[in-house]
C-alpha positions as CSV (number, residue, x, y, z in Angstrom):
1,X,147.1,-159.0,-7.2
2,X,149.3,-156.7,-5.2
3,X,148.5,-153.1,-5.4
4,X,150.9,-149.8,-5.0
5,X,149.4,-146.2,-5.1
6,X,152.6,-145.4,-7.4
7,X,155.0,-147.7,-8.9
8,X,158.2,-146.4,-9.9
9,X,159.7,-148.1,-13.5
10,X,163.9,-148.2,-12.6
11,X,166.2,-147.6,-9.7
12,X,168.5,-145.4,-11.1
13,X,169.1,-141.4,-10.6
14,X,165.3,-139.8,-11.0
15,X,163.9,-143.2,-9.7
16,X,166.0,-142.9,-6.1
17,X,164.8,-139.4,-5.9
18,X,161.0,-139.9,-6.7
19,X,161.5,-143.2,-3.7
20,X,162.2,-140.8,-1.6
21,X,160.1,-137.7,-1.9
22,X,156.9,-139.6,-2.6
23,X,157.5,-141.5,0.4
24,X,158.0,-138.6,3.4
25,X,154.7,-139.0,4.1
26,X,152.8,-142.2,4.6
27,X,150.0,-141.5,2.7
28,X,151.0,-143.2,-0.4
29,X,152.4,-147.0,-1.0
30,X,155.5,-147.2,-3.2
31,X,156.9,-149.8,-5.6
32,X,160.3,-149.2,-7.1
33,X,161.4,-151.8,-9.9
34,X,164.5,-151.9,-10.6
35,X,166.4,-154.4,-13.8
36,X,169.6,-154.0,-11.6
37,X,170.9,-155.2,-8.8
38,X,171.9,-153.2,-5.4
39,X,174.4,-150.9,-5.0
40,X,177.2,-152.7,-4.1
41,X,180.6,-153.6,-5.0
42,X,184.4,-152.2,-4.2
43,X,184.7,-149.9,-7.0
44,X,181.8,-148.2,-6.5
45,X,182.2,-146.0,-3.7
46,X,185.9,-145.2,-4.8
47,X,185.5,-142.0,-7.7
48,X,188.6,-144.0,-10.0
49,X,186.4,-146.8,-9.9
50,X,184.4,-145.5,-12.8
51,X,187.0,-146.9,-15.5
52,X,186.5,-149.9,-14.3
53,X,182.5,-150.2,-14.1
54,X,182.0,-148.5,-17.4
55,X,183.4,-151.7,-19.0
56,X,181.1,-154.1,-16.5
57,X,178.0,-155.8,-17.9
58,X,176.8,-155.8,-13.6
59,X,176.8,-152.2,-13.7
60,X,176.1,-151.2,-17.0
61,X,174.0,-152.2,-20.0
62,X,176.6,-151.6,-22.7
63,X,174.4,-150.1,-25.1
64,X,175.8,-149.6,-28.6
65,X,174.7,-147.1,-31.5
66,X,174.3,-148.9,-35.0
67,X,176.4,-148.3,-37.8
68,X,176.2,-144.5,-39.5
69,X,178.0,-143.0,-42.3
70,X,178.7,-139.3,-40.1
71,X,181.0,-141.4,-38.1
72,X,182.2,-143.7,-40.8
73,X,179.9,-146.4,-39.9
74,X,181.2,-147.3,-36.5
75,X,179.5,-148.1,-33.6
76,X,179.9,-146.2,-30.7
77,X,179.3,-147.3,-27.1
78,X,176.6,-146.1,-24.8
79,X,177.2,-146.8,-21.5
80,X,173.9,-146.4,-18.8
81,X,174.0,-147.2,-15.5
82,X,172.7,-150.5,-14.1
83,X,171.4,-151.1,-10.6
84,X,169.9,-148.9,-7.9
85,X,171.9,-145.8,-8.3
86,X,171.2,-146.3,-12.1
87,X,174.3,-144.2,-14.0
88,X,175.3,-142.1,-10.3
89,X,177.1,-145.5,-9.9
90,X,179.4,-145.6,-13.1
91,X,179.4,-142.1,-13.8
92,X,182.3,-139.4,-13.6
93,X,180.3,-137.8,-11.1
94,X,180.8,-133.9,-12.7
95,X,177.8,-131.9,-11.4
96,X,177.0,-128.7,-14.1
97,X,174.0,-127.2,-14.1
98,X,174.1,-125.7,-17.5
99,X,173.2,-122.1,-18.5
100,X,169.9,-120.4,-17.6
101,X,169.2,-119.7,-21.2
102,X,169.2,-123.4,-21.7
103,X,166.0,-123.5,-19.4
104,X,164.2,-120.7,-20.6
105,X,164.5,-122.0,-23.4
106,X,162.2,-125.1,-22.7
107,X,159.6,-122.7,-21.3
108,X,159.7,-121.2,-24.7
109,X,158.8,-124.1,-26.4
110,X,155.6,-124.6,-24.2
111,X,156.8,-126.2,-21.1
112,X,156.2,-122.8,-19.7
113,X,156.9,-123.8,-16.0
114,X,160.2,-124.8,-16.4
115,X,162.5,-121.7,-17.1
116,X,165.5,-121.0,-15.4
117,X,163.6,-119.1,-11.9
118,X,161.1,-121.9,-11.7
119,X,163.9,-125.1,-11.6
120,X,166.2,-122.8,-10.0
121,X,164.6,-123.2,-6.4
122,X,164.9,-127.1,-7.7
123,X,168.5,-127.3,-7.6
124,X,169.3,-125.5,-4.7
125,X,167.5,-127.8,-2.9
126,X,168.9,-130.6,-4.1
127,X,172.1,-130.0,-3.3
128,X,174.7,-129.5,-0.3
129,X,177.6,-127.2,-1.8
130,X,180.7,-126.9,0.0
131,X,180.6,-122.9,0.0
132,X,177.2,-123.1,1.6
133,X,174.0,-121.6,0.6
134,X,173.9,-118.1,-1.5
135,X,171.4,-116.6,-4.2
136,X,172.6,-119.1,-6.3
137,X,173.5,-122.7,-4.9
138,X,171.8,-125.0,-2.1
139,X,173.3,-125.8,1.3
140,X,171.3,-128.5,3.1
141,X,170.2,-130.7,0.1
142,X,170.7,-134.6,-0.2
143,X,173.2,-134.6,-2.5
144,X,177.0,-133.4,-1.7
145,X,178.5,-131.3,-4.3
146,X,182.7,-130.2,-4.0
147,X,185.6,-129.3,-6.0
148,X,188.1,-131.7,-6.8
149,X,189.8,-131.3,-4.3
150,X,193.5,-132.3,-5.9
151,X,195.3,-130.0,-8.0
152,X,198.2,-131.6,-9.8
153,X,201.1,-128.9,-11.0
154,X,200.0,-129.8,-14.4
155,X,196.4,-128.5,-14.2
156,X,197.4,-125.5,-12.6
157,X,199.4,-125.1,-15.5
158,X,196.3,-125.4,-18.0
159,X,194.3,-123.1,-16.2
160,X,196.9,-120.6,-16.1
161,X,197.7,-120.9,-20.5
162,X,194.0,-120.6,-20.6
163,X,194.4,-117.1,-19.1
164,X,197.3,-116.7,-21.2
165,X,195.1,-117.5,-24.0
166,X,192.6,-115.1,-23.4
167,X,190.3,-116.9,-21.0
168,X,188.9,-115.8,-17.7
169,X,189.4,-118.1,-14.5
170,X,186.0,-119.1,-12.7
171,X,185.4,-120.4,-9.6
172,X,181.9,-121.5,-9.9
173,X,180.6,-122.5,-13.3
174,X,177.0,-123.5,-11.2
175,X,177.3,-119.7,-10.0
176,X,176.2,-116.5,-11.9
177,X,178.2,-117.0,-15.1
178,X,179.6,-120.3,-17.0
179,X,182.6,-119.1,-18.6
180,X,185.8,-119.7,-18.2
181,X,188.5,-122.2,-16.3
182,X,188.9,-123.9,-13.0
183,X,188.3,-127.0,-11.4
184,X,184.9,-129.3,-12.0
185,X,182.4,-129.8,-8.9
186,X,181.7,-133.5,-7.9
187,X,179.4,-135.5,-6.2
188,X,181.3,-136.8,-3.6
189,X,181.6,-136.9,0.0
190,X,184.6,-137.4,2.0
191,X,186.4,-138.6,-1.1
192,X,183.8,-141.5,-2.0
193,X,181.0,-141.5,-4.8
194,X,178.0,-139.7,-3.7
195,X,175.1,-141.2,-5.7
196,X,171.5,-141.0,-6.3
197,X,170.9,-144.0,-4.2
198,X,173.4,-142.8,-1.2
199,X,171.7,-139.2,-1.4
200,X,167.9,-140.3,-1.8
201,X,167.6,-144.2,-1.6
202,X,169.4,-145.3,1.1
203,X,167.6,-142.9,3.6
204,X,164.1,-144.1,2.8
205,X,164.8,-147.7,2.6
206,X,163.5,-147.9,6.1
207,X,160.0,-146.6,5.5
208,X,157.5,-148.8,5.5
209,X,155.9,-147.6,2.6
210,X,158.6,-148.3,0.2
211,X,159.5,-151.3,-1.5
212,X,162.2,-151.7,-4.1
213,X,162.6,-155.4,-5.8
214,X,166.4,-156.0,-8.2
215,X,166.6,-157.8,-10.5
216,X,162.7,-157.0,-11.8
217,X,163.0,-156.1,-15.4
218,X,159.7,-154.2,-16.6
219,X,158.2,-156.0,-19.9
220,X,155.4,-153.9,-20.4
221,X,153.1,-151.3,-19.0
222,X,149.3,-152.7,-18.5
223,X,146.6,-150.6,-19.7
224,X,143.0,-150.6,-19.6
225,X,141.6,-148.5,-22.5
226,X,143.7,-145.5,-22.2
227,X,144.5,-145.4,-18.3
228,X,147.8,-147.5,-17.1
229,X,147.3,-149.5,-14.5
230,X,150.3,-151.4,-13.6
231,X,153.5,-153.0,-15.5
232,X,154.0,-156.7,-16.0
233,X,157.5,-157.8,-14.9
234,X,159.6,-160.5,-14.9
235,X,162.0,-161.9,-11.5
236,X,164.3,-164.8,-13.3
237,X,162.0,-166.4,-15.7
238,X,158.9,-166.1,-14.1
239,X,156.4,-163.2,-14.6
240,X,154.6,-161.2,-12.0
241,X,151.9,-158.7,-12.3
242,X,151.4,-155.4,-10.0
243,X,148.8,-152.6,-10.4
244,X,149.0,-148.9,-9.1
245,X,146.1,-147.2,-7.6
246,X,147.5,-143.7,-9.1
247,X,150.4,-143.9,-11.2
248,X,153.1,-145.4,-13.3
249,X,155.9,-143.7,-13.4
250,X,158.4,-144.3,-15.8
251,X,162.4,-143.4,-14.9
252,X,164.5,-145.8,-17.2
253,X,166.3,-143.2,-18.9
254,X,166.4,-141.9,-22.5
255,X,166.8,-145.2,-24.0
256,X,164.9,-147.5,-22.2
257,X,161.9,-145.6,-21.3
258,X,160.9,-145.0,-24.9
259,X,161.7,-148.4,-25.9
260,X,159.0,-149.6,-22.9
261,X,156.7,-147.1,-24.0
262,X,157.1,-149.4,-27.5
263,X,156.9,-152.3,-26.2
264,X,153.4,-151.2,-24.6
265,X,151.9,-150.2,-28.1
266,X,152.6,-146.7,-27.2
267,X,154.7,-144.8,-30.2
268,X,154.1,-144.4,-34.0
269,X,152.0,-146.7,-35.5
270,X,154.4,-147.5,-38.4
271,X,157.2,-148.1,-36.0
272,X,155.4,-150.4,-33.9
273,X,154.0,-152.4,-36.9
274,X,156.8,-153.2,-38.4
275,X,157.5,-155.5,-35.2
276,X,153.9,-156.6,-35.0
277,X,153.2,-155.0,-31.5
278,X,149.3,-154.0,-31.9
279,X,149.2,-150.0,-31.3
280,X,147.6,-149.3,-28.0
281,X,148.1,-145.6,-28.3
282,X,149.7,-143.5,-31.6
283,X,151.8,-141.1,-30.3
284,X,154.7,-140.4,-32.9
285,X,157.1,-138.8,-30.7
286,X,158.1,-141.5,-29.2
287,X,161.7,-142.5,-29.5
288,X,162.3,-139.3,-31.7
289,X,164.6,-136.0,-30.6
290,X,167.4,-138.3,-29.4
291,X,169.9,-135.7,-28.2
292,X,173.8,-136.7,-27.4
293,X,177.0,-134.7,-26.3
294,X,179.3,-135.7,-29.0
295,X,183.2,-135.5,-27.8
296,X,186.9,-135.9,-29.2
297,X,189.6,-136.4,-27.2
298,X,192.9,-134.5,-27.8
299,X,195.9,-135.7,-26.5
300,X,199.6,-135.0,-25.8
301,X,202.9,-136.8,-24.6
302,X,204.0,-135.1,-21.4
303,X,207.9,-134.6,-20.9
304,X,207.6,-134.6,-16.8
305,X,206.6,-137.9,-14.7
306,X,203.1,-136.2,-13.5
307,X,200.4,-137.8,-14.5
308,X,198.4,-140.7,-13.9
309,X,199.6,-143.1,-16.8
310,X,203.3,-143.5,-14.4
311,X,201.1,-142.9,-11.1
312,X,198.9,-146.0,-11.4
313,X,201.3,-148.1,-12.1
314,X,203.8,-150.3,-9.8
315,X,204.7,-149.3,-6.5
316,X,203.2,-145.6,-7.4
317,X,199.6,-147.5,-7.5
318,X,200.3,-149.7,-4.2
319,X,201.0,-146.1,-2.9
320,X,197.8,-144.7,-3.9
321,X,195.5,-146.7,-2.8
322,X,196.8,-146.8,0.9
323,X,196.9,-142.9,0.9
324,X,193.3,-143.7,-0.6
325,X,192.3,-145.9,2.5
326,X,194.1,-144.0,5.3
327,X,193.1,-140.2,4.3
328,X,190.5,-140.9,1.2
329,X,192.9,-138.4,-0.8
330,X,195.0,-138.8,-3.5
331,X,194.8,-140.2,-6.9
332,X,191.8,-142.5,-6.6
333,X,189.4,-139.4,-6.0
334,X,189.6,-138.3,-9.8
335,X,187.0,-139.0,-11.9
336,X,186.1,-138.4,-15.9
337,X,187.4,-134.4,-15.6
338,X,189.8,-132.7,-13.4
339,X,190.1,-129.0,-14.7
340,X,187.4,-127.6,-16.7
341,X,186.6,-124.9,-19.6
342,X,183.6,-123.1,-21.0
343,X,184.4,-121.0,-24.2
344,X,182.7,-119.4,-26.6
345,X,184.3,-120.3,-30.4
346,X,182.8,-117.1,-31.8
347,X,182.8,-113.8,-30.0
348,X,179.1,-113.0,-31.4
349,X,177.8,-115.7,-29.2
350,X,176.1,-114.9,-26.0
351,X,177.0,-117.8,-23.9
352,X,179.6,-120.8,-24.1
353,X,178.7,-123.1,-27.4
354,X,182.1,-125.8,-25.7
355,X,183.0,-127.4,-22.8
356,X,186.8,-129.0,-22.0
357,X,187.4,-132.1,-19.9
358,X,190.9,-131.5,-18.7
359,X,192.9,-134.5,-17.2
360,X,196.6,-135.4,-16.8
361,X,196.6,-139.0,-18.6
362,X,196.1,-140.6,-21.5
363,X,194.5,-143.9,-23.1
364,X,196.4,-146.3,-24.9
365,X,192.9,-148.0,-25.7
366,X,189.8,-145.3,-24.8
367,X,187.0,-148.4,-25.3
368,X,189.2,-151.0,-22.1
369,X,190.1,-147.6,-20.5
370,X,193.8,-148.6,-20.6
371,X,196.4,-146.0,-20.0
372,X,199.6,-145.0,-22.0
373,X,202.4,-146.2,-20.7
374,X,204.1,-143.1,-21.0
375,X,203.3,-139.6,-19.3
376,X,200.4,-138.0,-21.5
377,X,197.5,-135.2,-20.9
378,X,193.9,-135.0,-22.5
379,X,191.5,-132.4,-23.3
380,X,188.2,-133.4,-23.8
381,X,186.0,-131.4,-25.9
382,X,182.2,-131.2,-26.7
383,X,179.6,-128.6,-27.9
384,X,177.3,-127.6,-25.3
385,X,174.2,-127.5,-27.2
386,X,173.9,-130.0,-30.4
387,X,171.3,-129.3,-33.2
388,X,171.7,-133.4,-34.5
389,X,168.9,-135.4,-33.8
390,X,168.6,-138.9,-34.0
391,X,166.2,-141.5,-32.6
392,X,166.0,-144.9,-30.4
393,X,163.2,-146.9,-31.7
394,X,162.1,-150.6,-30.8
395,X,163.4,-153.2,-32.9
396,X,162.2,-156.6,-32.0
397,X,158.8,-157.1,-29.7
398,X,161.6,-159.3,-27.3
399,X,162.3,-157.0,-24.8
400,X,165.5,-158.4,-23.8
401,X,166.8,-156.8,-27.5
402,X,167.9,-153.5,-26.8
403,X,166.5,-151.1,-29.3
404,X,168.1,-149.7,-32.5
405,X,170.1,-146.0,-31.3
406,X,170.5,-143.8,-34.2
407,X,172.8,-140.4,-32.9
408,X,172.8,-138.9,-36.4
409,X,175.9,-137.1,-34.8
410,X,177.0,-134.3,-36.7
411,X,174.6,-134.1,-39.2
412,X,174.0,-130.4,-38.7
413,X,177.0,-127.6,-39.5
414,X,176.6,-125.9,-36.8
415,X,177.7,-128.7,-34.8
416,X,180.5,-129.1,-36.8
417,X,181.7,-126.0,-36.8
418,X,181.3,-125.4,-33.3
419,X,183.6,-128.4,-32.2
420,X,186.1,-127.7,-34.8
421,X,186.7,-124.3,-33.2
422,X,186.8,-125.9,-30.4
423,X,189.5,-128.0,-30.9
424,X,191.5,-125.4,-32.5
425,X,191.5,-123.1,-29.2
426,X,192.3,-126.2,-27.2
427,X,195.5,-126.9,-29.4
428,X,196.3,-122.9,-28.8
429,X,196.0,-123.1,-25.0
430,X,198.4,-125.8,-25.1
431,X,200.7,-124.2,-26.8
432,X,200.8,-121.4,-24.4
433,X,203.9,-120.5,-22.4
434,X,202.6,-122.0,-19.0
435,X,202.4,-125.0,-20.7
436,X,205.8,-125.5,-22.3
437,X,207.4,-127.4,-19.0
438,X,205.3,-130.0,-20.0
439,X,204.3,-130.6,-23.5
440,X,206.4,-132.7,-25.2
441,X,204.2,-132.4,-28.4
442,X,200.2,-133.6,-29.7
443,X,199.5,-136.9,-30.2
444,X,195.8,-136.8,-31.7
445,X,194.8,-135.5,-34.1
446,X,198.5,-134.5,-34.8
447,X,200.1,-131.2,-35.9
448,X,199.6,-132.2,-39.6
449,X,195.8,-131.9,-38.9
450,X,195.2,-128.0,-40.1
451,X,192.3,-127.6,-42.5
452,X,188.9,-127.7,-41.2
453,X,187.6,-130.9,-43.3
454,X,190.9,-132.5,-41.3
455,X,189.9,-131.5,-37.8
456,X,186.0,-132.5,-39.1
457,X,187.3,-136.3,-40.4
458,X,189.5,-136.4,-36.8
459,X,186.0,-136.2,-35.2
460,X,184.0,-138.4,-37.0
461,X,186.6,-141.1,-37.2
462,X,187.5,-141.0,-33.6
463,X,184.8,-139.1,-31.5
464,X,182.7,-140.7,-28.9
465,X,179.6,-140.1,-27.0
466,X,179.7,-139.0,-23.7
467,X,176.8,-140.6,-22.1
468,X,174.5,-137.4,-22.1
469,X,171.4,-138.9,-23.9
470,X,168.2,-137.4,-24.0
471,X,164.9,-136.0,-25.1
472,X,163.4,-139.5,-26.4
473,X,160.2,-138.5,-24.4
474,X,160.4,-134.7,-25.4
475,X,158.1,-132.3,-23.4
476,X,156.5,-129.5,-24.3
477,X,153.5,-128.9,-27.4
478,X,153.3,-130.0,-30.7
479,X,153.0,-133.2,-33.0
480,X,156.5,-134.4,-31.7
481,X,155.7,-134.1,-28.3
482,X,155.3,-137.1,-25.9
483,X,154.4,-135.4,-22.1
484,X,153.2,-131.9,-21.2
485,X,154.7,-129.9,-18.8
486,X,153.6,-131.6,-16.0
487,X,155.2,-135.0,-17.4
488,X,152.0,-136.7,-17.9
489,X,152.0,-139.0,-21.3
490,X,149.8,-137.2,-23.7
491,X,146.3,-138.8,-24.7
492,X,147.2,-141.4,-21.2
493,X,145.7,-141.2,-17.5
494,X,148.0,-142.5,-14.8
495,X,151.2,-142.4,-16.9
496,X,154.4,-140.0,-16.6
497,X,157.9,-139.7,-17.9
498,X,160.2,-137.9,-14.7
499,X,164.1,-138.9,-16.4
500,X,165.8,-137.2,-19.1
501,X,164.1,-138.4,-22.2
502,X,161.8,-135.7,-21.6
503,X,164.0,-133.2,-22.3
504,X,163.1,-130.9,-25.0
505,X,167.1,-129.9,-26.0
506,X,170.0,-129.8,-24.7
507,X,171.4,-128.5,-21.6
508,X,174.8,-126.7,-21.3
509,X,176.0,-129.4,-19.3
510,X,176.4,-132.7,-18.1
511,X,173.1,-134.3,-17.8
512,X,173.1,-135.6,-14.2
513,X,172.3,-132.6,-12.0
514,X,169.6,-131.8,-14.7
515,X,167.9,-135.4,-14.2
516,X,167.9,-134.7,-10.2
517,X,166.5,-131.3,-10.5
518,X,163.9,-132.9,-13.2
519,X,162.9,-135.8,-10.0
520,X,162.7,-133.0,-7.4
521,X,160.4,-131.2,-9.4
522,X,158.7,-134.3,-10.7
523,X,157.7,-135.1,-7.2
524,X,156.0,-132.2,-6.3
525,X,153.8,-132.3,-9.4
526,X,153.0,-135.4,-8.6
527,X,152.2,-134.6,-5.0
528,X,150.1,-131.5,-6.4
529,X,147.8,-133.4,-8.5
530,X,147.2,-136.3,-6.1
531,X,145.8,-133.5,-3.5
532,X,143.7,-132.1,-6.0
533,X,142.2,-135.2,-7.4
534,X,141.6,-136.3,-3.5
């Protein structure tokens, strides 16, 4: 039997940063397990190469959300990241860190450490902002964080009817305030993807306390009575067996990690006998508080050749990619959102309740990531903070069959009424006068959508996740509750949750730079209780 002092449960963004911090010193052995394979491949490193892995079963599990009547019984597609790197590899690389109120906000509802001035130290350290290190952002950290670093005509042009709209400009969204317009921050360096495994991975692969085995897929997590000692996983079709001297820690993301936790016998007794899996330890949280961003995409025809439906096509595209190669500028550095926006739909509201996803092009087909064929422009648009909760619960003891993901988007009016406003102040900034040079007129939903129940069908019939999951594993007190605030499995020794399933709501943001800050300080309360149990 081969024994670790902490084995790691997936490759992917919290995993690469737990390899690396609970490996600086040589006092503890290290397994990482990862289902995936490396992270390699030629679209990886380029930031336009994420339209292509989203659609690639290598790279991504392809998760898909079962049937529900808010969304007129569609299913929608959840993409998650798949191989060392985990979703840093596939995503659109847009680094937000949310609003301070979103944090606070967890410590209110008893994870009591984690408000805004205790993860705050977290992310500065994390990262290595262009503008350098200030009261606000980190300047030496692993991962690099810039501004897009093209500006077509076009989304100067948005930026600028945003301000004719009412709207203020901002510079840093990660700063002092969220509101307003400007360009999204990235993780890149250079003008490649900068991911979890280039920040964290790669530089500890050479200790000699690490390991990391692809292509390992976790089955379950071995206990004795109540104490995890070890997963049992499988290489091919052969099973293999490791044990950790500590700790298991599980980072397989809001949908995989409960699901594990299932297949284990951890979760709600009901739940887990109605597969027959024998309940090793009721916990009824588990799988529950499934939180998702939940987005429509507007879109417009474009009078002027400027956009990326024309420019990545032909000669235009042969162009592109050698500017790519010889400078690592141009075209092929955009990724999911180019210009962003933070507005509040209500002026009694404290904070932003919607975030835009600016970008000059278009789909023709959103699901195969084909472009129109003519010039077009899309806003993106989300609420920040969604009150729908859903679940991801176990549905066959196989685990090779992925588990049943329930959104429940939109089941809540507040939700509903947030992104309706927000579509109707996107439509008005188009329609501002910086804009008129290049809107030819709306393509979806269409000027004959007015009335509220039409912008509300628009979105169920047409809106999409955005690959934000969370809170599966909530944190925090009560009943519903799954860790504690130090991200230790409730009624378990040797067992934590350090991904996003734990948690407790929603942050004002994409999810990534959350997760990272979530593994930085997952480490050192790791490290903390290992020297005080010495």
């Amino acid at each position: 039997m081969e024994y670790f002092d902490y084995i790691i449960v997936g490759g992917g963004t919290a995993g690469c940063v737990l390899a690396n911090r609970l490996t600086e010193s040589s006092k503890y052995k290290v397994l990482v397990l990862e289902a995936g394979g490396a992270d390699s491949g030629f679209w990886i490193p380029i930031p336009a190469g994420f339209s292509k892995l989203l659609t690639n079963a290598k790279y991504n599990w392809r998760f898909q959300t079962e049937p529900e009547e808010n969304v007129h019984n569609r299913t929608i597609v959840v993409p998650r990241g798949k191989g060392l790197g985990g979703s840093t590899l596939i995503n659109g690389m847009i680094f937000v860190r949310g609003q301070p109120q979103d944090y606070d906000t967890w410590a209110q509802r008893g994870a009591t450490s984690w408000s805004f001035q205790d993860v705050l130290p977290y992310f500065k350290k994390l990262e290595s902002f262009e503008d350098g290190e200030s009261e606000m952002r980190g300047g030496s950290g692993p991962l690099n964080v810039v501004r897009v670093s093209e500006r077509p005509e076009i989304s100067e042009a948005f930026i600028e009817a945003a301000q004719e709209a009412g709207y203020p400009k901002n510079p840093d969204y990660n700063g002092v305030d969220q509101e307003g317009f400007g360009y999204y921050q990235v993780n890149q360096r250079k003008g490649r993807r900068w991911s979890a495994a280039d920040a964290y991975l790669r530089p500890a692969m050479s200790r000699p306390n690490l390991e990391v085995r692809t292509h390992a897929h976790v089955m379950r997590i071995d206990f004795e009575g109540r104490r995890a000692v070890g997963v049992t996983y499988r290489v091919g079709s052969e099973e293999k067996k490791v044990r950790a001297r500590a700790e298991v820690i599980l980072t397989a993301g809001s949908i995989q990690t409960p699901h594990l936790l299932e297949l284990s016998g951890v979760g709600d007794p009901n739940t887990l006998g109605s597969v027959g899996i024998p309940v090793t330890h009721a916990l009824p949280g588990v799988g529950n508080n499934y939180i998702d961003h939940f987005a429509t995409r507007m879109n417009w025809r474009v009078k002027l050749p400027v956009t990326l439906n024309e420019m990545t096509r032909g000669w235009r595209l042969g162009a592109a990619v050698a500017q790519y190669f010889l400078t690592r500028k141009g075209i092929l550095t955009f990724g999911t959102g180019l210009a962003h926006g933070f507005v509040k739909t209500r002026p009694e509201l404290e904070t932003p309740d919607v975030q835009y996803f600016f970008m000059h092009a278009s789909y023709a087909n959103a699901g195969e990531r084909k472009l129109d064929r003519e010039p077009g422009m899309t806003i993106g648009v989300t609420q920040l903070r969604p009150e729908s909760r859903g679940s991801i619960h176990i549905k066959s003891p196989d685990p090779t069959v992925p588990p049943a993901i329930r959104p429940n988007f939109l089941s809540v009016r507040a939700d509903q009424e947030s992104l309706i406003g927000g579509m109707k102040i996107a439509r008005n900034i188009v329609e501002q006068p910086a804009m008129d040079r290049y809107r030819a007129y709306e393509m979806n939903p269409g000027p004959e959508v007015s009335t509220d129940d039409e912008w509300l069908d628009f979105a169920r019939r047409n809106g999409q996740t955005i690959y934000h999951a969370i809170g599966t594993c909530s944190m925090g007190k009560g009943p519903q509750a799954v860790v504690d605030e130090r991200l230790k499995v409730y009624g378990l020794e040797g067992l934590r949750v350090v991904d996003a399933s734990i948690m407790p709501t929603m942050v004002s943001a994409n999810t990534q730079a959350a997760v990272l800050m979530i593994a930085e300080k997952g480490a050192d309360l790791i490290k903390a209780d290992a020297r005080q149990s010495a």
